[in-house]
C-alpha positions as CSV (number, residue, x, y, z in Angstrom):
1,X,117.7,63.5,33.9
2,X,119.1,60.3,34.2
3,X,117.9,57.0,34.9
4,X,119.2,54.1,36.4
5,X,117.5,50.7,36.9
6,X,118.3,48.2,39.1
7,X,117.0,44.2,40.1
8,X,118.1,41.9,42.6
9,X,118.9,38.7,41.9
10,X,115.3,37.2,41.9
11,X,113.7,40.0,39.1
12,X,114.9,39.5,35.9
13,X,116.2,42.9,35.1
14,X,116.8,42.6,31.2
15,X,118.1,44.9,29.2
16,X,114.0,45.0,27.4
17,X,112.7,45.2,31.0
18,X,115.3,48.2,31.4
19,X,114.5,50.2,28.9
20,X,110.9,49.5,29.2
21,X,110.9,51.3,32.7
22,X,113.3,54.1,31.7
23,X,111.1,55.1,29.1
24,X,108.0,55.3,31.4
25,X,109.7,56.8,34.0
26,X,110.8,59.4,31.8
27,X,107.2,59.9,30.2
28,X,105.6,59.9,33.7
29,X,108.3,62.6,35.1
30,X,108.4,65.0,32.1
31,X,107.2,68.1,33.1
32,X,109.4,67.7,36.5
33,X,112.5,66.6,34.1
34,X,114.7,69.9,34.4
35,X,114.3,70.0,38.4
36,X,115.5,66.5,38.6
37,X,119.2,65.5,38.3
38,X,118.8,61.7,38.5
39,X,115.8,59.0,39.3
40,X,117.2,55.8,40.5
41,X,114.3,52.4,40.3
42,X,115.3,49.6,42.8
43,X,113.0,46.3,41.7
44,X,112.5,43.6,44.8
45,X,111.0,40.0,45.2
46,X,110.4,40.0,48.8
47,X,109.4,36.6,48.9
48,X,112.4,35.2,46.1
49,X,111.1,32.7,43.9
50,X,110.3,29.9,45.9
51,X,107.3,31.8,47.8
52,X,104.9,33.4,45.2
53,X,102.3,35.8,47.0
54,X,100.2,38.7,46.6
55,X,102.4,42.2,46.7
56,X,105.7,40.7,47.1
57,X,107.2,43.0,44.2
58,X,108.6,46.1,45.8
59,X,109.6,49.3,43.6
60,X,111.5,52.1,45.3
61,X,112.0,55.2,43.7
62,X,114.7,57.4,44.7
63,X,114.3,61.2,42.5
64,X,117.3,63.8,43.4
65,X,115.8,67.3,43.3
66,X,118.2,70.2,42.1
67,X,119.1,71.6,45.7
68,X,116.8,69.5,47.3
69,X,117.1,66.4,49.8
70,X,116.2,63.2,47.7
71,X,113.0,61.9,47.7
72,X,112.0,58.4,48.4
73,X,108.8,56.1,47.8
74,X,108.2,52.3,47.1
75,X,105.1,50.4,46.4
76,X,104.7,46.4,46.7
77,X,102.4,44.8,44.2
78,X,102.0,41.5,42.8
79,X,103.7,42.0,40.0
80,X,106.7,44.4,38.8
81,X,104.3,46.6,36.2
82,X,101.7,47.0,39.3
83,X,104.6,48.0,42.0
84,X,106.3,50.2,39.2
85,X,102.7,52.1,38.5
86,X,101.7,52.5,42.2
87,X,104.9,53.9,43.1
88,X,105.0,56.2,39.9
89,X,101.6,57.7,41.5
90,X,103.3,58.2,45.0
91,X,106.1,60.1,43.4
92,X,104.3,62.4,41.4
93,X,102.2,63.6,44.4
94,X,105.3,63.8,46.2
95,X,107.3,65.9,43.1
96,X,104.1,68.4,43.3
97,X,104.2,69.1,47.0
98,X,107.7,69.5,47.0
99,X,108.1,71.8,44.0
100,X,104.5,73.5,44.8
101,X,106.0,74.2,48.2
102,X,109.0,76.0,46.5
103,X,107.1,78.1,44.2
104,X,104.8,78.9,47.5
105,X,107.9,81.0,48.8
């Protein structure tokens, strides 16, 4: 399964940061890691730097199934570790109905 991580300009998407959300990405979507081809993390600062506020971080996770559509979620938090966690939740639930709905056939 590969990962790929990416920040806009107002998140600072270094290399530490990277690897730090690889790796829990990875831990979190182990037992789903040979259906998956790739998971692709898209960081956001809704507001940019000049307007601080509560859940202006925005993760979207993007997981490509084997044979399946891709499947989308995002979270907004008020941080990057809160927005990353929330939407980490969303897409296991989402994994397990989509496999579980597989393996119903």
């Amino acid at each position: 399964m590969q990962i790929q991580v990416n920040t806009d300009h107002n998140i600072d998407g270094h290399e530490r940061m990277s690897q730090f959300v690889s790796t829990t990405i990875a831990d979190s979507l182990k037992r789903f890691e040979s259906k998956l081809t790739r998971v692709e993390v898209h960081f956001h600062d809704e507001n940019g730097h000049a307007k601080p506020g509560n859940d202006d971080k925005r993760c979207v996770i993007e997981a490509r199934p084997k044979g399946l559509k891709p499947i989308t979620v995002k979270d907004d938090a008020g941080s990057v570790d809160g927005a990353l966690g929330g939407a980490l939740q969303k897409m296991e639930r989402a994994l397990e109905r989509a496999f579980g709905k597989l393996d119903a056939r």
